[in-house]
C-alpha positions in Angstrom: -10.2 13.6 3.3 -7.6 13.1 0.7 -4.1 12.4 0.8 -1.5 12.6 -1.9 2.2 10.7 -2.0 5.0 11.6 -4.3 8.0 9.6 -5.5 11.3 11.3 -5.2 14.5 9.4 -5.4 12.8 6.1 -4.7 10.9 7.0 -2.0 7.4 7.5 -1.8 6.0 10.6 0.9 2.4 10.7 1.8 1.3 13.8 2.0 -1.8 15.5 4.1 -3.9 18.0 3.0 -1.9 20.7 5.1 1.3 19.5 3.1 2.3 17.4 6.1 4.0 14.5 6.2 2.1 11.8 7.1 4.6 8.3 6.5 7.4 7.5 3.6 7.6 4.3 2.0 10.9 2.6 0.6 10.0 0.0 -1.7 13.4 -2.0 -2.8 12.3 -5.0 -5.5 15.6 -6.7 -5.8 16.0 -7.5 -2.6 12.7 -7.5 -1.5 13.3 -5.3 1.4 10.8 -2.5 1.9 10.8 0.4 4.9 7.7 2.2 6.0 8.8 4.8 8.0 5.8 7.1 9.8 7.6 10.0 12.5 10.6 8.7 14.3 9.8 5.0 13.7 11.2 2.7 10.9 8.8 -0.5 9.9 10.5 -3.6 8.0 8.4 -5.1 5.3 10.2 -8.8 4.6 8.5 -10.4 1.3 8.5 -14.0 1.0 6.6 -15.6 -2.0 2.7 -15.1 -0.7 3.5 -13.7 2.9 4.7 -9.9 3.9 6.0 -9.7 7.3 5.7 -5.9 9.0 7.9 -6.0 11.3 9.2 -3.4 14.3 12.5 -3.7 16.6 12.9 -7.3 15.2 9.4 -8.2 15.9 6.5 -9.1 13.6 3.7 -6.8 14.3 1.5 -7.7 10.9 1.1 -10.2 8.6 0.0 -9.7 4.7 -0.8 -13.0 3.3 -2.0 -12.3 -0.8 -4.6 -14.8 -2.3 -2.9 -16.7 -4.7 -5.6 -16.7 -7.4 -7.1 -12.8 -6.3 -4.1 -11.1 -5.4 -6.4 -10.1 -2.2 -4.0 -9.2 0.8 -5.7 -9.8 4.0 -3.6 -8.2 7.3 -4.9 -10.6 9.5 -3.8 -9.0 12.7 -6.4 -6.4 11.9 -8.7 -8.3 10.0 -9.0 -6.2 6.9 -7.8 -6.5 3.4 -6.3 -4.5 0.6 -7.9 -5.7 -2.8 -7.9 -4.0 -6.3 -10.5 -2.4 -7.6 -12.2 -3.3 -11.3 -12.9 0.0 -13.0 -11.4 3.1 -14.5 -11.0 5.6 -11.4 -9.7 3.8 -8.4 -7.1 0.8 -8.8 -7.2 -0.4 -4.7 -9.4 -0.5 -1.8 -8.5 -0.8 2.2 -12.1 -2.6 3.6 -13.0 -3.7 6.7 -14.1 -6.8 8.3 -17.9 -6.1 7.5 -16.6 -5.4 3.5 -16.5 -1.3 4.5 -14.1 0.8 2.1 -12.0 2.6 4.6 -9.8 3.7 1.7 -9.0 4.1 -2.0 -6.2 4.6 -3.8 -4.9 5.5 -7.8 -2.4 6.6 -9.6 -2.7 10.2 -10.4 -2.2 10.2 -14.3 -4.2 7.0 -15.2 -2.1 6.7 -18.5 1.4 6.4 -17.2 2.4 6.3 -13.8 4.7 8.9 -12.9 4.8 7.3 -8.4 2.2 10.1 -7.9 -0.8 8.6 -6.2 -4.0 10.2 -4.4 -5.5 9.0 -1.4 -9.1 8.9 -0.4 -9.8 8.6 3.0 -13.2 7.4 3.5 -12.6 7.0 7.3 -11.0 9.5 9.3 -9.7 7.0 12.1 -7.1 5.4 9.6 -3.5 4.2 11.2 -0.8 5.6 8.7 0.5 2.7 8.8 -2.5 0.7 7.6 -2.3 3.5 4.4 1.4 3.2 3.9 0.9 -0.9 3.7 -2.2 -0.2 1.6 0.0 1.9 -1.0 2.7 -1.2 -0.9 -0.3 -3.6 -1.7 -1.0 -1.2 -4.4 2.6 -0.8 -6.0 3.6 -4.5 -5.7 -0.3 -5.1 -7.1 0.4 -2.6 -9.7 3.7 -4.6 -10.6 2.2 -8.1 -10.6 -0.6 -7.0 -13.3 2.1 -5.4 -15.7 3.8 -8.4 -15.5 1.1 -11.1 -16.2 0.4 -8.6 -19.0 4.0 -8.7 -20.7 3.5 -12.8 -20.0 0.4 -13.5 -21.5 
């Protein structure tokens, strides 16, 4: 199944393949303050250096700790991990504990991103709330690699 998500005004809607909404995702980098928000319910993302707290009604629900050295973000309450892909057509994988893709996710114009992605489900039994935090790992990835860039 695939998925789509638009940017509009700084938000970014997933989309289904019936045009339904599936989750929104508010991704604020100066104050490192992010929302998922999926129906009626409204997830805080808290950033601090290496560790992302997800948290709901003032309670931590998941933790996203990144590899320092491969930018690998393992949600350890679920045991699975959001890493970036090496090649030319996808830029980030959701696996499993057992190294299963579950999902992938790109940018749809490859050249310049425009905060249009597509969504391949490779599961069908995917929380939307383990894709929305999979499209945050691959935003704030995307952000970190253009940044070493303009470093190095």
């Amino acid at each position: 199944m695939q998925l789509t998500a638009k940017t509009e005004n700084e938000i970014i809607t997933i989309f289904d393949s019936k045009n339904e909404i599936v989750g929104k995702l508010l991704i604020n980098l100066k104050s490192k303050q992010h929302q998922i928000i999926i129906n009626d319910k409204t997830y805080q993302l808290t950033q601090e250096k290496w560790l992302c707290k997800v948290i709901e009604n003032n309670k931590t629900i998941y933790h996203l700790k990144t590899d320092k050295f491969w930018g690998t973000i393992k949600i350890e309450e679920l045991d699975k991990e959001i890493r970036g892909i090496f090649g030319f057509t996808w830029g980030t994988q959701l696996r499993d504990a057992h190294k299963q893709t579950l999902l992938k996710i790109r940018t749809k114009n490859q050249i310049k991103n425009k905060g249009n992605y597509i969504i391949q489900l490779d599961k069908l039994n995917i929380n939307p709330i383990e894709i929305l935090m999979t499209l945050y790992g691959h935003i704030v990835g995307s952000i970190a690699k253009q940044n070493i860039i303009l470093y190095t």
